[in-house]
C-alpha positions in Angstrom: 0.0 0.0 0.0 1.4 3.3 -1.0 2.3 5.7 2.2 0.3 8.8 0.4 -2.8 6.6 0.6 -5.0 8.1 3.2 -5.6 5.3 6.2 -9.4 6.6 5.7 -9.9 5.6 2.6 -8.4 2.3 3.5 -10.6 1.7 6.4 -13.9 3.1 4.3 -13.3 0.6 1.4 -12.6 -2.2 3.2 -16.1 -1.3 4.9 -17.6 -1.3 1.3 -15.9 -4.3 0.3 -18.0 -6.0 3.7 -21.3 -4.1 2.9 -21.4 -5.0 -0.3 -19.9 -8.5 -0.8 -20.0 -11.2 1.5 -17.9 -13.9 -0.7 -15.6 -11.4 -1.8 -15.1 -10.2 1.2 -14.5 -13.6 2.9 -12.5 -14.8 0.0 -10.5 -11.7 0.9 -9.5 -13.1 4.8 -7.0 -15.4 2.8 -5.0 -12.2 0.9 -1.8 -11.1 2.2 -2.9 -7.2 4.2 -1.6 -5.2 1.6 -3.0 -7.3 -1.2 -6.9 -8.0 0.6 -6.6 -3.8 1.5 -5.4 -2.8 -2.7 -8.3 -5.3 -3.6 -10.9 -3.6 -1.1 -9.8 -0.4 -2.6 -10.2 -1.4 -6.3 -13.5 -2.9 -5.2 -14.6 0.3 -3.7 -14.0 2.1 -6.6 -16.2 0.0 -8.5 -18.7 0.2 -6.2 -18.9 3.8 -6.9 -19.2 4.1 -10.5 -21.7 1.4 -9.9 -23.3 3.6 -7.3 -23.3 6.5 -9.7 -24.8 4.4 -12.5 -27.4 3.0 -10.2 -28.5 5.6 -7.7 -29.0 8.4 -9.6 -32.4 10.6 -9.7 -32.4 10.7 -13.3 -29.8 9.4 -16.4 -29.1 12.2 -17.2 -28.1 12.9 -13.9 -25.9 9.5 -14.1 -24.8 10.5 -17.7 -23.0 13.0 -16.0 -21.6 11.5 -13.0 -20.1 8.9 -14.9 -18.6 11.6 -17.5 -17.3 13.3 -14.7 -15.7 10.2 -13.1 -13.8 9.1 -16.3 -12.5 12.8 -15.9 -11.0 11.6 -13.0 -9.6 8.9 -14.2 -8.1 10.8 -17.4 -6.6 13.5 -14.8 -9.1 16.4 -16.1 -10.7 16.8 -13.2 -9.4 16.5 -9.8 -10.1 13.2 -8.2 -11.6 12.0 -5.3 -9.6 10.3 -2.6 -11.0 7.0 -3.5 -10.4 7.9 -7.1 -6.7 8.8 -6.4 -6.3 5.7 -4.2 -7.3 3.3 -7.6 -5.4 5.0 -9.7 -2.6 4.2 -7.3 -2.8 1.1 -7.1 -3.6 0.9 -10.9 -0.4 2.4 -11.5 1.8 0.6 -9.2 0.1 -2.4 -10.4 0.4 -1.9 -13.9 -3.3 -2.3 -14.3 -4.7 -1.6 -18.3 -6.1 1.8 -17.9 -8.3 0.4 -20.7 -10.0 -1.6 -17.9 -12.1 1.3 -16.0 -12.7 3.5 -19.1 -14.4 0.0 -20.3 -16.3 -0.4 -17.0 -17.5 3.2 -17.1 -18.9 2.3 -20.8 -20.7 -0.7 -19.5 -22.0 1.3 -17.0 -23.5 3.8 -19.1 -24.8 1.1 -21.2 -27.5 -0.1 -17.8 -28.5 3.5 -18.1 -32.3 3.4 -18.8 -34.1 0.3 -21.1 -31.6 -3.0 -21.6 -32.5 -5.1 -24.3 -29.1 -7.1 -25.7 -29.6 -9.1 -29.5 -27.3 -12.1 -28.9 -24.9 -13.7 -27.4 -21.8 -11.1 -28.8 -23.8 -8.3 -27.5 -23.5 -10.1 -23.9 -20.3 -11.3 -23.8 -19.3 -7.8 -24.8 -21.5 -6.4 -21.9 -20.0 -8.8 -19.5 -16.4 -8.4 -20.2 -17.0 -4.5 -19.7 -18.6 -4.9 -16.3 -17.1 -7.8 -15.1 -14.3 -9.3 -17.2 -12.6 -5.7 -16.3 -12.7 -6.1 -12.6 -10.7 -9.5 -13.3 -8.0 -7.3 -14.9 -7.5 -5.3 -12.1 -7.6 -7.5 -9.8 -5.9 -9.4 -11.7 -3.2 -6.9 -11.1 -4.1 -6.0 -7.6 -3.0 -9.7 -6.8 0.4 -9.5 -8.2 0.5 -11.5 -11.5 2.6 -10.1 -14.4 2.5 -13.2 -16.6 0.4 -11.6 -20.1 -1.1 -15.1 -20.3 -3.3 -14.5 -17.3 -5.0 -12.1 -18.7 -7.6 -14.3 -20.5 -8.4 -16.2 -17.8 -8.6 -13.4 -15.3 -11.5 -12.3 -18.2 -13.0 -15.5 -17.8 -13.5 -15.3 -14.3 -15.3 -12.0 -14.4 -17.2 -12.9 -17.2 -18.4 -16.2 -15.4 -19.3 -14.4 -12.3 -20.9 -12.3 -14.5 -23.1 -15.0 -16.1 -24.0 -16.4 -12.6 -25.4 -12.9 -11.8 -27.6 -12.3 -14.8 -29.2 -15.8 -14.8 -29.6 -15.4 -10.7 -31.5 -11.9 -11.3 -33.3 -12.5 -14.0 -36.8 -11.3 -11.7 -35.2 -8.3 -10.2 -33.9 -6.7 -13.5 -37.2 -7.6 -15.0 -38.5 -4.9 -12.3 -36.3 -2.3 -13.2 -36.2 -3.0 -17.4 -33.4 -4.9 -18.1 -33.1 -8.4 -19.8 -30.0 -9.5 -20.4 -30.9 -12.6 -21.5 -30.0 -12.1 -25.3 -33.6 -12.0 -27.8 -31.9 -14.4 -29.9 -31.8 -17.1 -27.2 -35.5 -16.3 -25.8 -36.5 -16.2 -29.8 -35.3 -20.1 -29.9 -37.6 -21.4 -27.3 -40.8 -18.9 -27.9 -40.2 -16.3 -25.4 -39.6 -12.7 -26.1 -37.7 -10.1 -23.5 -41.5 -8.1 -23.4 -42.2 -11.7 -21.8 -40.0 -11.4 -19.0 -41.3 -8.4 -17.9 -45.2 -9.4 -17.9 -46.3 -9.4 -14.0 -48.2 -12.5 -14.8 -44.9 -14.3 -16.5 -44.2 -16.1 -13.3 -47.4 -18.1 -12.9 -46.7 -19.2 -16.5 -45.4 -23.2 -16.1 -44.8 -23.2 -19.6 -43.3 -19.6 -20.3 -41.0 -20.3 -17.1 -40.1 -24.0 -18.4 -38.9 -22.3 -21.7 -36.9 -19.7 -19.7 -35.0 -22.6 -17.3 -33.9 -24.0 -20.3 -32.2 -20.7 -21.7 -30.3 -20.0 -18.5 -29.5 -23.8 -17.8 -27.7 -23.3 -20.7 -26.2 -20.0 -19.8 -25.3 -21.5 -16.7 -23.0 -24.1 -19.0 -21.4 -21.2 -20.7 -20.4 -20.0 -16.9 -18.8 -23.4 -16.1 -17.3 -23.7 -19.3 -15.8 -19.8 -18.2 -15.2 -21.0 -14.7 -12.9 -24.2 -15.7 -11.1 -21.8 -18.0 -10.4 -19.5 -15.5 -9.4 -22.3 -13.2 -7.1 -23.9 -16.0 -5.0 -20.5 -15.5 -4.9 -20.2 -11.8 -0.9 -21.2 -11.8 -0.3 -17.6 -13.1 -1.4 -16.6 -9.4 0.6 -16.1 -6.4 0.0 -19.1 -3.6 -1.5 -17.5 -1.4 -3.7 -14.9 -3.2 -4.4 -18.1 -5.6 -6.5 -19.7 -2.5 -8.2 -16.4 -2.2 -9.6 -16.5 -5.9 -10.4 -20.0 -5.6 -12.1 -19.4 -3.1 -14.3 -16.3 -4.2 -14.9 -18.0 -7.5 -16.5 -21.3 -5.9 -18.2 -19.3 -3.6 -19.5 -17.8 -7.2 -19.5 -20.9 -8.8 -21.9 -22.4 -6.3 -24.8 -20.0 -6.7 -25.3 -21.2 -10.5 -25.0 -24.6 -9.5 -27.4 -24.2 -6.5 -29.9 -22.3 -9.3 -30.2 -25.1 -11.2 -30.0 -28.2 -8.3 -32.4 -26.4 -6.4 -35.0 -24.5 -8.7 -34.6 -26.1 -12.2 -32.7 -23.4 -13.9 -35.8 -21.7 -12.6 -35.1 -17.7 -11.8 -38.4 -16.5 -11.4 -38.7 -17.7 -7.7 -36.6 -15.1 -6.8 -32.8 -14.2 -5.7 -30.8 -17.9 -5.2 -29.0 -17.1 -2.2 -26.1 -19.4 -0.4 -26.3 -20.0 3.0 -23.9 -19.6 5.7 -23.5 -23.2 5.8 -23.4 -23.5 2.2 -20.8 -20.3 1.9 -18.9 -22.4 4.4 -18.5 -25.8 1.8 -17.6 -23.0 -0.3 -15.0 -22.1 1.4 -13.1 -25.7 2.1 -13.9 -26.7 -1.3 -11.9 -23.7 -2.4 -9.3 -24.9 0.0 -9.2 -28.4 -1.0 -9.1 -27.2 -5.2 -5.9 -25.5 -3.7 -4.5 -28.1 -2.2 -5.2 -30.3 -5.2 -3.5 -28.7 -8.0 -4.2 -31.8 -10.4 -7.7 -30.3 -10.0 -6.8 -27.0 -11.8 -3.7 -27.1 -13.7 -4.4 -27.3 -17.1 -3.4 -25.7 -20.2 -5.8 -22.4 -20.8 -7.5 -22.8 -24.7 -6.5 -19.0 -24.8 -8.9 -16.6 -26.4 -8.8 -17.6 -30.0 -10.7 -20.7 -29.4 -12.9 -19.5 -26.5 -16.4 -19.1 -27.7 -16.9 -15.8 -25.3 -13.5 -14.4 -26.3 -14.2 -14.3 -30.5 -16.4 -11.3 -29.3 -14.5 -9.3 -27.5 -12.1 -8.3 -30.0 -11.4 -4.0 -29.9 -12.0 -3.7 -26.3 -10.0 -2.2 -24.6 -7.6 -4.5 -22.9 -9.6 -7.8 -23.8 -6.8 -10.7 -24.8 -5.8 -10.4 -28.7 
C-alpha cells in the first residue's frame, strides 16, 4: 500500500468491500494485508461508479456523473480520494487503464431500457462490467505473466453470467433483460415476456426460460474451468483467495439449477452460511489439489466468449 494513501480511505473501502460483498469479502481473509486492502480499494471504486450508474435521480443525472468520473480517471478533473487511491494502485500495479474506461462504458450502457440481441452483444457487456474487474484485480493480486490475462476475463465474465441468470426477476423490475432475444426467440419467449407481472405463474413460459439459462449457466462453467485452468499464473497464497471467491460464485449457479430447475423467477438464489462455508473448504481443498486445476488455458482464440470481445480495450488479442 502506497504511504500517500490516506488510512481513511483504507478503512472506508474495506467497509464497502463487507457491505457490499460477502464472498468477496470472505475470499479476501485469505489475501496477504496489503494485497486483501489494494483489492478492497479497487473494489470500492467500483462500487462507486456502480453507485453513480445505479442511484441516480435521473440518467441524465448518471450520464454526468459517470462523464465526470472518467474525468478523474483521465486527470481532467481532480479526483476524489477514493479515485486517487485506484489510480494508485492501478499504477503501481500496472493495471490496463483500458480496464475502467471500459467499465464506465458498461456502465453507461445499464443506463435506462436494456434489451441485448445475442450472445456477442452479452459477452461484450459482460467483459466490460465484469471481465474488467478481473484485470484489475488481476493486477491488484500480483500477476505479471500476459497469459493471465484471458483467464482473469474468464472469471469476471463467469461471475458475470452467474449474476444475470440469478437476477433474471429483479432486472425484469427495473427494465433490463439480459438474456440475449436471440436465445429467448429459440424457445418462444420474447424479452417483453420477462417483464409481464403474470410471466411467473406461467409453467410453460418459465419452463422455456429454465432452459435458456440452464444453458447459460453451462457457458459460466465452461468460463469457470477456464479461468481455473490458469490459476498457476497466481501467487499461492492470493491463488486460494480467488479459488475461493470464484466457488463461492461458482456455487450459486450450481445451486440455481439443483435447487430450482434453472428456474429464476422464484426469486434471488442465495447461499447459505452453511453453504458459503463448503464454499470455502472446497476452495481450499481445489488449492490443495493442484491436479484439479492445472491445465493448459484454450486461450482466447478458441474461446467461444472471447471471438467477441475483440477491440475492447484491454480484452486478450
Amino acid at each position: 500500500m502506497s504511504a500517500a494513501t490516506p488510512a481513511r480511505v483504507v478503512v472506508d473501502s474495506r467497509a464497502v468491500l463487507a457491505t457490499h460483498a460477502r464472498s468477496f469479502r470472505l475470499a479476501s481473509l485469505f489475501l496477504p494485508r496489503t494485497c486483501a486492502d489494494e483489492a478492497a480499494i479497487t473494489y470500492a471504486f467500483c462500487r462507486l461508479a456502480d453507485d453513480l450508474a445505479d442511484e441516480a435521480p435521473t440518467r441524465a443525472q448518471a450520464v454526468a456523473d459517470l462523464t465526470h468520473l472518467r474525468a478523474e480517471l483521465e486527470g481532467k478533473a481532480p479526483a476524489r480520494p477514493i479515485v486517487a487511491a485506484y489510480l494508485d494502485v492501478a499504477h503501481r500495479r500496472r493495471v490496463p487503464t483500458a480496464a475502467a474506461a471500459e467499465l464506465l462504458h458498461g456502465l453507461e450502457s445499464d443506463l435506462g431500457t436494456v434489451r441485448l440481441a445475442d450472445d456477442r452483444a452479452l459477452y461484450r457487456y459482460a467483459y466490460r462490467v465484469a471481465g474488467t474487474v478481473g484485470l484489475m484485480m488481476s493486477g491488484v493480486i500480483g500477476v505479471t505473466d500476459p497469459a493471465a490475462r484471458a483467464p482473469a476475463v474468464d472469471l469476471g465474465i463467469a461471475m458475470q453470467l452467474t449474476n444475470i441468470c440469478r437476477d433474471v426477476l429483479e432486472d425484469a423490475q427495473r427494465d433490463r433483460v439480459y438474456i440475449p432475444a436471440s436465445r429467448l426467440a429459440a424457445v418462444g419467449l420474447t424479452p417483453d415476456d420477462l417483464l409481464d407481472t403474470g410471466f411467473v405463474r406461467s409453467r410453460a413460459g418459465r419452463a422455456s426460460l429454465s432452459r435458456v439459462v440452464a444453458d447459460l449457466l453451462d457457458v459460466a462453467e465452461a468460463a469457470y474451468t477456464r479461468a481455473w485452468h490458469g490459476m498457476h499464473y497466481i501467487p499461492a497464497r492470493p491463488r486460494l483467495a480467488i479459488l475461493v471467491a470464484g466457488t463461492l460464485y461458482r456455487d450459486i449457479g450450481r445451486r440455481l439449477v439443483r435447487v430450482h430447475g434453472a428456474d429464476p423467477m422464484h426469486g434471488r438464489t442465495i447461499v447459505s452460511g452453511l453453504g458459503r462455508l463448503r464454499g470455502v473448504v472446497q476452495g481450499l481443498l481445489t488449492a490443495a489439489h493442484p491436479i484439479s486445476w492445472r491445465g493448459p488455458h484454450t486461450g482466447p482464440a478458441s474461446s467461444p466468449v472471447h471471438v467477441h470481445l475483440q477491440g475492447l480495450g484491454g480484452a486478450p488479442a
